[in-house]
C-alpha positions as CSV (number, residue, x, y, z in Angstrom):
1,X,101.4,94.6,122.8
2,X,103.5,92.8,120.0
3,X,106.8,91.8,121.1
4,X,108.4,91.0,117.6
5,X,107.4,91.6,113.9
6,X,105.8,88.3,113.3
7,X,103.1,88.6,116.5
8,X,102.7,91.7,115.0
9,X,102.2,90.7,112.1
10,X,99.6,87.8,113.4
11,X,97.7,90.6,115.5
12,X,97.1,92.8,112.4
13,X,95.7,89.6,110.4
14,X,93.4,89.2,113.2
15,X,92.2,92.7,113.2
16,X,91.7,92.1,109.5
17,X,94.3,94.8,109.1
18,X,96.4,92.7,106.9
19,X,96.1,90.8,103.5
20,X,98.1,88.1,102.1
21,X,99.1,88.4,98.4
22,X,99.9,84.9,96.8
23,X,101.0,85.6,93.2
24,X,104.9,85.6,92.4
25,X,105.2,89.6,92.7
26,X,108.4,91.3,91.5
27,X,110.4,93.7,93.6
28,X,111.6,95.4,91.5
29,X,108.6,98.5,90.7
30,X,106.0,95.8,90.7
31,X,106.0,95.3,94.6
32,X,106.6,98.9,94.8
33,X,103.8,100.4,92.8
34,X,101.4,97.5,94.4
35,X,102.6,99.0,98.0
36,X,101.8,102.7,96.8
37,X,98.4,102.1,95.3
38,X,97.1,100.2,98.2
39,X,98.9,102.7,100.7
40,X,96.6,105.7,99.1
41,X,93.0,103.7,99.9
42,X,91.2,105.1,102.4
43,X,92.2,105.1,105.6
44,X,95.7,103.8,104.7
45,X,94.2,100.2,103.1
46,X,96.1,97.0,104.3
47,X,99.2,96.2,105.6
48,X,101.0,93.8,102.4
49,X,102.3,90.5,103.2
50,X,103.6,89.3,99.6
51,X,104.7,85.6,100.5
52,X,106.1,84.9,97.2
53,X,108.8,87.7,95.8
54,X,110.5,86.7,92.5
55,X,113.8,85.5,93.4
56,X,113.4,84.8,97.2
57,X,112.0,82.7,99.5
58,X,111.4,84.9,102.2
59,X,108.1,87.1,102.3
60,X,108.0,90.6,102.1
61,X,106.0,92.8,104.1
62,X,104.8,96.7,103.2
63,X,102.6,99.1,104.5
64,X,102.8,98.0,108.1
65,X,102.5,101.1,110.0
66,X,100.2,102.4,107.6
67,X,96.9,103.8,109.1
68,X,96.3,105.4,112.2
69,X,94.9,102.1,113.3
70,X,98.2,100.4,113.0
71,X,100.5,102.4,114.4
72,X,98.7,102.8,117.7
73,X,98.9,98.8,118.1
74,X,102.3,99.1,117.0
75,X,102.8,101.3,119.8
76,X,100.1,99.5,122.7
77,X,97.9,102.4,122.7
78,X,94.7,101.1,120.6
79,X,92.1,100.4,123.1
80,X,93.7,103.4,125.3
81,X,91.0,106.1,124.8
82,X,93.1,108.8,124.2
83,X,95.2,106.9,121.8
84,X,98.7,108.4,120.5
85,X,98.2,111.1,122.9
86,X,98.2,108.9,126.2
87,X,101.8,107.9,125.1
88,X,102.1,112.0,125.0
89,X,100.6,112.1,128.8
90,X,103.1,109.7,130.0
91,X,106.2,111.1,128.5
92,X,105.3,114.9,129.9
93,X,104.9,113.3,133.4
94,X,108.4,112.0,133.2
95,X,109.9,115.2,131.7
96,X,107.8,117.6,133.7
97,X,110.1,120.2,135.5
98,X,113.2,119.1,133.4
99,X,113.8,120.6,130.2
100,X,115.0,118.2,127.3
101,X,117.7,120.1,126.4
102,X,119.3,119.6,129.9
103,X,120.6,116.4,129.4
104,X,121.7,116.9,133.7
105,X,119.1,118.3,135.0
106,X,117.2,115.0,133.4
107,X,119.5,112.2,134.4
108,X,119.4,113.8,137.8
109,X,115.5,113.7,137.7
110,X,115.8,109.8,136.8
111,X,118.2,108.9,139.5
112,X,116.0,110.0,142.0
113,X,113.7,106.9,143.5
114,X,111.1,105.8,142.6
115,X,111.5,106.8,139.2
116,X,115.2,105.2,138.9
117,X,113.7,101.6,139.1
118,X,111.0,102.3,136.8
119,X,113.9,103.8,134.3
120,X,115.9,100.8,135.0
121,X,113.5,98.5,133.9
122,X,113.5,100.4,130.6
123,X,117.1,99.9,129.8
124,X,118.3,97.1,127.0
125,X,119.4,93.9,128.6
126,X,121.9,91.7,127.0
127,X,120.7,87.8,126.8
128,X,123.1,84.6,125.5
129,X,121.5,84.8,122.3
130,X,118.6,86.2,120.3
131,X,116.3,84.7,117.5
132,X,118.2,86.8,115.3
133,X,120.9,84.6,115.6
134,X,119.4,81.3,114.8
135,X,121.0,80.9,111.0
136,X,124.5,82.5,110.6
137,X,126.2,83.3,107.6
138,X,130.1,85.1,107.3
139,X,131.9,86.0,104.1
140,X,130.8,85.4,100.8
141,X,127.7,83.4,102.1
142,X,126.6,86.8,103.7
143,X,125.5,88.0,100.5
144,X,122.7,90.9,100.1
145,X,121.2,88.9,96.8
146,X,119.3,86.3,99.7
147,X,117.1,89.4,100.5
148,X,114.8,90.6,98.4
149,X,115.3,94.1,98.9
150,X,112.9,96.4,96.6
151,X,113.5,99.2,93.9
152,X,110.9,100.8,94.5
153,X,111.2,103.5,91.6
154,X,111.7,103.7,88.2
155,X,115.2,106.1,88.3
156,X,116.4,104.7,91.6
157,X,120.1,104.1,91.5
158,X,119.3,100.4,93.1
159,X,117.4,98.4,95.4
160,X,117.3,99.7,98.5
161,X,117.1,98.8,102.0
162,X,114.1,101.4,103.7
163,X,113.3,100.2,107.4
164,X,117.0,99.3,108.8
165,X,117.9,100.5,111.7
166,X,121.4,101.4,112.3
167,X,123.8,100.4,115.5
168,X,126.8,102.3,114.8
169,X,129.3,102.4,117.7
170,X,131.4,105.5,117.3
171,X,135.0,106.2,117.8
172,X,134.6,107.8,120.8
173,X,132.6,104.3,122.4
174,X,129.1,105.9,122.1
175,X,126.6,103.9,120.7
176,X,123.2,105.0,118.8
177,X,120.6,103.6,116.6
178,X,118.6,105.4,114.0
179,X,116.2,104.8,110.6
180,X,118.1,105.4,107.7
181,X,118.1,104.7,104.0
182,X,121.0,101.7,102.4
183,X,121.5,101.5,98.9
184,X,122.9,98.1,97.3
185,X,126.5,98.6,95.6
186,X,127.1,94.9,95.4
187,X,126.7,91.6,97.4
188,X,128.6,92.6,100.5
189,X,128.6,96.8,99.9
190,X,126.2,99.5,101.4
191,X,125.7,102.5,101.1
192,X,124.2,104.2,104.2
193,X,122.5,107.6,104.0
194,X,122.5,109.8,106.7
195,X,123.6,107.7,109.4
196,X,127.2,109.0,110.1
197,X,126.8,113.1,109.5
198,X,128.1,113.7,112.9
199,X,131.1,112.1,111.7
200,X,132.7,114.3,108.7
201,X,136.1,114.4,109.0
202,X,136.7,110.9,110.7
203,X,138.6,107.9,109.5
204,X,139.1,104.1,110.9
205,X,136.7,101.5,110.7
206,X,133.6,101.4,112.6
207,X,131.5,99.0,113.7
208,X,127.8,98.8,112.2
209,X,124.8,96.6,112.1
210,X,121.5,96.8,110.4
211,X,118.8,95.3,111.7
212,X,115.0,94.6,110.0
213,X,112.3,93.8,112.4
214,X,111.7,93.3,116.1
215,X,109.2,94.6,118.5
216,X,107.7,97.0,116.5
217,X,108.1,100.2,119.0
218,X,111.7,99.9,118.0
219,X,111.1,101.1,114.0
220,X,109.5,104.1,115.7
221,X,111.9,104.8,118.4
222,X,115.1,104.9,115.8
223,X,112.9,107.5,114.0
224,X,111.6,110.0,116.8
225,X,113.3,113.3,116.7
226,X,114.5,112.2,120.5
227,X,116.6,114.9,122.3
228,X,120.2,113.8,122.8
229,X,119.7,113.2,126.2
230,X,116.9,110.3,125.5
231,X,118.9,107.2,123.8
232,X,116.3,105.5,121.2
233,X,116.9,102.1,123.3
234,X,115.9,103.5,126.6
235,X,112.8,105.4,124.6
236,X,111.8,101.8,122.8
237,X,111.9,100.3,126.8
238,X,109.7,103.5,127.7
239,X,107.2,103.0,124.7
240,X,107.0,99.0,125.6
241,X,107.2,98.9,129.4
242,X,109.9,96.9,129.6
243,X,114.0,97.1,128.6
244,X,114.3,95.4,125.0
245,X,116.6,92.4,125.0
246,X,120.0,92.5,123.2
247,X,122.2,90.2,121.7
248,X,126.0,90.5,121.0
249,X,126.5,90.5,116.8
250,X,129.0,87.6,116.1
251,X,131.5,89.6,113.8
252,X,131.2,93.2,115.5
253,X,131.4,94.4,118.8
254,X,127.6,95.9,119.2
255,X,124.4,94.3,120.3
256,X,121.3,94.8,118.6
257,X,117.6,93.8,119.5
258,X,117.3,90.1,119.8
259,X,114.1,89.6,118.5
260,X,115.1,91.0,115.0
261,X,113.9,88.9,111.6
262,X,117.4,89.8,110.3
263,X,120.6,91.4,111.3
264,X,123.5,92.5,108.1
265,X,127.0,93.0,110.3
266,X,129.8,95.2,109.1
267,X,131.7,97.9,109.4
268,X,132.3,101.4,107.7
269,X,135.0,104.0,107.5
270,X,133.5,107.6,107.7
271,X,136.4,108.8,105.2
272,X,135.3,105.8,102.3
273,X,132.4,107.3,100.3
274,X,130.3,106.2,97.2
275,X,127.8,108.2,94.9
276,X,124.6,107.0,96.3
277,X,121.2,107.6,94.7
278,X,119.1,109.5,93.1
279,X,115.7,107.8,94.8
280,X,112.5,108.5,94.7
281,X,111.6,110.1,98.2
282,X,109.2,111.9,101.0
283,X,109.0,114.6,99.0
284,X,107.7,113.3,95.7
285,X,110.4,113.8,94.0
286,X,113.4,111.9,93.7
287,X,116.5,113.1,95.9
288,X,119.9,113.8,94.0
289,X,122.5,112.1,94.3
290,X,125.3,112.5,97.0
291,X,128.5,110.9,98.5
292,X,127.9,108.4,101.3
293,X,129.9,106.1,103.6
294,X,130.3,102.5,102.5
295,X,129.1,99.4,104.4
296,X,131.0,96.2,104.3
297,X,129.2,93.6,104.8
298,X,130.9,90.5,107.0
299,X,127.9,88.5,108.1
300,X,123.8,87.7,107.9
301,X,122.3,86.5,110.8
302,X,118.5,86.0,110.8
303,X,115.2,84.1,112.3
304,X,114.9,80.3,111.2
305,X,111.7,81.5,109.1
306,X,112.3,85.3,108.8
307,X,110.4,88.2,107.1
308,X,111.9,90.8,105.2
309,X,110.5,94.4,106.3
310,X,110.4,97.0,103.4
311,X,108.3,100.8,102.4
312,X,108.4,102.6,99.5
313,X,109.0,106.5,99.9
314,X,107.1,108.7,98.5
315,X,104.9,111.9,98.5
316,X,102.3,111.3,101.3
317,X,100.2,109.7,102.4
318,X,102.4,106.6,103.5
319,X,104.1,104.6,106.5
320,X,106.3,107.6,107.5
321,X,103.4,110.1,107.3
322,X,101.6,107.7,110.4
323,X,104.6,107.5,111.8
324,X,105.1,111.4,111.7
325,X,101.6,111.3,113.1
326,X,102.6,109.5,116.5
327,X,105.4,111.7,116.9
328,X,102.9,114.6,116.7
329,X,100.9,113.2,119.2
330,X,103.8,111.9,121.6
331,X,106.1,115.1,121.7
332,X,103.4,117.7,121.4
333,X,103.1,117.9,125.6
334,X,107.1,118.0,125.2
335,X,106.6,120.8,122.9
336,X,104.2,122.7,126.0
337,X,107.2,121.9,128.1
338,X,108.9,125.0,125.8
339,X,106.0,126.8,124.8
340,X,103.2,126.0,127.1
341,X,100.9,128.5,125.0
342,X,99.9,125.9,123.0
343,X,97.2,123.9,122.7
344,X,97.1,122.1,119.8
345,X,98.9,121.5,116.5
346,X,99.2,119.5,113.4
347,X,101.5,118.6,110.3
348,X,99.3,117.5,107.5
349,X,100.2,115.2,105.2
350,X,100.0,117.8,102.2
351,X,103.1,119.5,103.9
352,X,105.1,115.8,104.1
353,X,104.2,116.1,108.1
354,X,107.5,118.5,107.8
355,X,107.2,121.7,105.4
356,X,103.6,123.1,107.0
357,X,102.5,123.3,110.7
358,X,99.6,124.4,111.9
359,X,99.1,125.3,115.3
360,X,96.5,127.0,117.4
361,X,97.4,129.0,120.5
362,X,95.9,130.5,123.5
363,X,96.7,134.4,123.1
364,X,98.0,136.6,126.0
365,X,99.9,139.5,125.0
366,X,101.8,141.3,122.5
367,X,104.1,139.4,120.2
368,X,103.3,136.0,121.6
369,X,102.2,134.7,118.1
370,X,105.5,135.8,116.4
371,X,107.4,134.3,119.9
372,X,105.9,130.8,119.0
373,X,107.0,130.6,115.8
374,X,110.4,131.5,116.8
375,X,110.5,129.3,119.5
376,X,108.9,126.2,117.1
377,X,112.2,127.1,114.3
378,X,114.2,126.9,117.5
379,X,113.5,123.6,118.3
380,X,114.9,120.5,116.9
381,X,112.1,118.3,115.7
382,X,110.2,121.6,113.9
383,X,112.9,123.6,112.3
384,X,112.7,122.3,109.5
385,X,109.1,123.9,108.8
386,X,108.9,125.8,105.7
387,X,105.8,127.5,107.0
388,X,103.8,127.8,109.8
389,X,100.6,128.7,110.8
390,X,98.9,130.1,114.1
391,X,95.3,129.7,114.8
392,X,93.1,130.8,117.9
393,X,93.1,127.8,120.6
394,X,89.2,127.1,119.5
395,X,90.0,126.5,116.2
396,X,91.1,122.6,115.8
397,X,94.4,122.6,113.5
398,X,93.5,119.2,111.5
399,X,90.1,120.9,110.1
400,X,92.1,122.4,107.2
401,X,88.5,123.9,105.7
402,X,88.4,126.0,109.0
403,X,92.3,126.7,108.8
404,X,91.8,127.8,105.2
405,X,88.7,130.1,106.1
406,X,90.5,131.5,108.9
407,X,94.2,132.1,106.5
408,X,92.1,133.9,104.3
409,X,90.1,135.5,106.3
410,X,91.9,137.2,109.5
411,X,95.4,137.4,107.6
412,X,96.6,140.9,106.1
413,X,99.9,140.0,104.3
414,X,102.1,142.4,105.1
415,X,101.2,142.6,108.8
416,X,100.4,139.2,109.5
417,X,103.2,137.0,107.8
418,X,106.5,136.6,109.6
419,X,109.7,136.2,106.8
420,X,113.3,134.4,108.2
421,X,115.6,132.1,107.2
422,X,117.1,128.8,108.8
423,X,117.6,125.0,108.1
424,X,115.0,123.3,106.0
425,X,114.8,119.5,105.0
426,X,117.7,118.0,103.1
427,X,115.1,117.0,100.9
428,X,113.5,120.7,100.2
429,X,114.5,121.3,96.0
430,X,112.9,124.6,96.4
431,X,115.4,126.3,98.9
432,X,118.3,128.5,96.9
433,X,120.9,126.6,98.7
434,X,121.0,122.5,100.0
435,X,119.0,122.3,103.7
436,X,118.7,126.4,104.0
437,X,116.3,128.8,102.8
438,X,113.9,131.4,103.7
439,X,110.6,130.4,106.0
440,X,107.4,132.3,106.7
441,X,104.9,132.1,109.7
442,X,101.5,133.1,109.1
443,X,99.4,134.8,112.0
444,X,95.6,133.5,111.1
445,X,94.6,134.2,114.9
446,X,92.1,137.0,115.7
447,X,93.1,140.5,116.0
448,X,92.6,143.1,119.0
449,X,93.4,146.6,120.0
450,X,94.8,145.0,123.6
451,X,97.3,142.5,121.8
452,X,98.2,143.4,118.3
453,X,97.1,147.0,118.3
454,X,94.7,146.9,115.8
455,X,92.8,150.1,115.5
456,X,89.2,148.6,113.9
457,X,86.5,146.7,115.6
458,X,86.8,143.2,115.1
459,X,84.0,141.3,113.8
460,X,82.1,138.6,116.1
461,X,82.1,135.4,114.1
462,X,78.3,133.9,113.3
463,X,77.0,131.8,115.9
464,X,73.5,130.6,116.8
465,X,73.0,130.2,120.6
466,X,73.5,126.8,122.5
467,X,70.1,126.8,123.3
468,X,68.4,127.5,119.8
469,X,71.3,124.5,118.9
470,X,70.2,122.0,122.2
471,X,65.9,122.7,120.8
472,X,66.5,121.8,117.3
473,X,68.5,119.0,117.8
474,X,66.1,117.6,120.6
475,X,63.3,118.6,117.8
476,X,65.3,117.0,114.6
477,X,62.6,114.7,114.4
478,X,60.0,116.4,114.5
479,X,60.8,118.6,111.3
480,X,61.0,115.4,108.8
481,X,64.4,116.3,107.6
């Protein structure tokens, strides 16, 4: 497994996964529009290492975690048979017979020996000092115009910074780290989207620090929808096998992963906001504009020969979408934990791996259909869903031919499709008011007298017997075809 960006970087070239672009490419729209077209080949097309951007002298690297291929040697699962979904085995073993919600009953589970030295050696470490550190730069010399950060659309309100993740430490001494979006106000402004919203109402400066790069578990860690018992730190040491190291920012007290390519140091003040945006986004449109904190920047620390992370947002398929595929994968057995009805499930990208579901269940008894899809709004990381959709457990969820057949097929409307109302995506322009609108859950799932009372025969579906299906395929040969 890769322990920074740029053995990452040098196992994808190996894998013929990445290509190098030579020309003097422009990012602003150019690099952008190069990103999206190559991001919509089949099966993802190349991770992007542009080694001359107009302006800069530092390379610029896109579509990364782009294929399915990618991320699962970003996370040290591709030659694991079961892929994505051996990460998922591993994470139910640790969680089984502690609920995620119980942020007690879990801690109490890791204390407990032998599994409190294997969690130990999953916590960050602090070391003297990190890569990161190698060039510094303070005050004025700190300034955003050495990195070529991208527009990446044509009414965005300015470049924009799209795989930093934040270290905040809060005002009352907690620390976290999360994937969030930084718009460019000046040379030493940001504006940070959605990384303080459990902080409305404060005031006083606190301390913050982006950083771009690093082992690359830790881009995926600061975006999994991790219960607030799991710190994204102590997740990245899970996903890696080992703790990741941390060094001490010079101008703030925080640490932040030592093996970064680049690290911007600051601080904000919860109570100073900015208009930020509108930028194209996830949902193929381009968000609106909003009030955000303000950054200030107070120093740039980076490699000796860094490069300079970036995606471009947009309607799927793209970096997040793979991304939102491991987190299917990973946090499905977590999701059994709750609901242990289910089998299967998937978020296709024609939903933005957020607005549809589909999931296929192993039916029991009465109202256990409309009891899932309760249970999936309930939890954190799905209630977002617009719609969701329940299939039989031998019906696979990612076949959306089948899923379609089976919608229009087994589904009487006003029987079969469950209406409420909750939280949707801040992104959701549909919704009659800003992250809140109506929902529906579609039961596509056969029907029976036993379990949903229905009152006709149901029909058997066409199948030829396994051993007509064993002879002719034994036989193909034979028939010239």
């Amino acid at each position: 497994m890769a322990r920074d960006f740029q053995s990452f970087l040098k196992q994808l070239e190996a894998a013929g996964e990445l290509k190098r672009v030579k020309a003097e490419v422009d990012p602003g729209l150019e690099m952008g529009a190069i990103a999206d077209r190559v991001s919509r080949q089949a099966g993802g097309g190349s991770a992007l290492l542009f080694e001359n951007p107009k302006g800069a002298t530092m390379p610029v690297v896109m579509n990364a975690y782009g294929s399915d291929r990618r991320i699962s040697m970003a996370l040290g699962v591709e030659d694991d048979p079961c892929g994505l979904d051996a990460l998922g085995d591993r994470l139910e073993q640790l969680l089984q017979g502690s609920l995620p919600e119980s942020a007690a009953g879990f801690f109490h589970k890791l204390s407990r020996p032998p599994l409190h030295a294997q969690v130990s050696s999953w916590r960050p470490r602090t070391v003297r000092k990190g890569a990161c550190q190698d060039v510094v730069l303070k005050g004025a010399a700190a300034s955003l115009a050495r990195l070529p950060i991208l527009t990446a659309w044509p009414e965005d309100a300015g470049p924009s910074i799209t795989m930093g993740m934040c270290h905040v430490r809060h005002q009352d001494g907690r620390g976290s780290m999360g994937l969030c979006r930084l718009q460019v106000h000046d040379d030493l402004t940001l504006g940070l989207q959605a990384c303080l919203r459990d902080q409305a109402g404060a005031s006083g400066r606190m301390p913050v620090a982006v950083a771009l790069g690093g082992d690359p578990v830790l881009l995926y860690a600061a975006s999994a929808p991790l219960p607030s018992c799991i710190p994204a730190l102590l997740f990245a040491g899970f996903l890696r096998g080992d703790g990741v190291e941390m060094a001490r920012c010079v101008t703030q007290d925080l640490e932040v992963p030592a093996g970064s390519e680049l690290v911007i140091e600051g601080w904000v003040d919860p109570a100073e906001r900015r208009r930020m945006g509108p930028f194209g986004d996830r949902s193929g449109c381009y968000a609106p504009a909003d009030d955000a904190p303000v950054m200030h920047v107070e120093a740039l620390t980076m490699r000796k020969h860094p490069v300079y992370p970036a995606a471009i947002a947009g309607r799927p398929p793209r970096e997040d979408g793979h991304l939102g595929l491991a987190t299917e994968r990973i946090f499905l057995p977590l999701l059994r934990l709750c609901l242990p009805e289910i089998v299967d499930m998937h978020f296709p990208a024609a939903g933005a791996f957020r607005n549809l579901g589909v999931v296929a269940v192993k039916k029991e008894y009465p109202g256990q259909v409309q009891k899932v899809m309760n249970g999936l709004w309930g939890l954190g990381p799905r209630m977002i869903a617009r719609t969701i959709i329940l299939v039989d457990a031998d019906i696979d969820p990612r076949d959306m031919d089948e899923v379609l057949f089976r919608v229009t097929s087994n589904v009487d409307p006003r029987r079969d499709m469950l209406f409420t109302e909750g939280p949707l995506d801040v992104l959701d322009h549909a919704g009659e008011r800003a992250a809140f609108g109506s929902k529906v859950g579609i039961d596509a799932t056969r029907k029976s007298k036993a379990l949903d009372d229905f009152q006709r025969e149901w029909p058997r579906d066409l199948a030829f017997p396994e051993d007509i299906l064993a002879r002719i395929t034994r036989r193909w040969t034979e028939y010239g075809l």
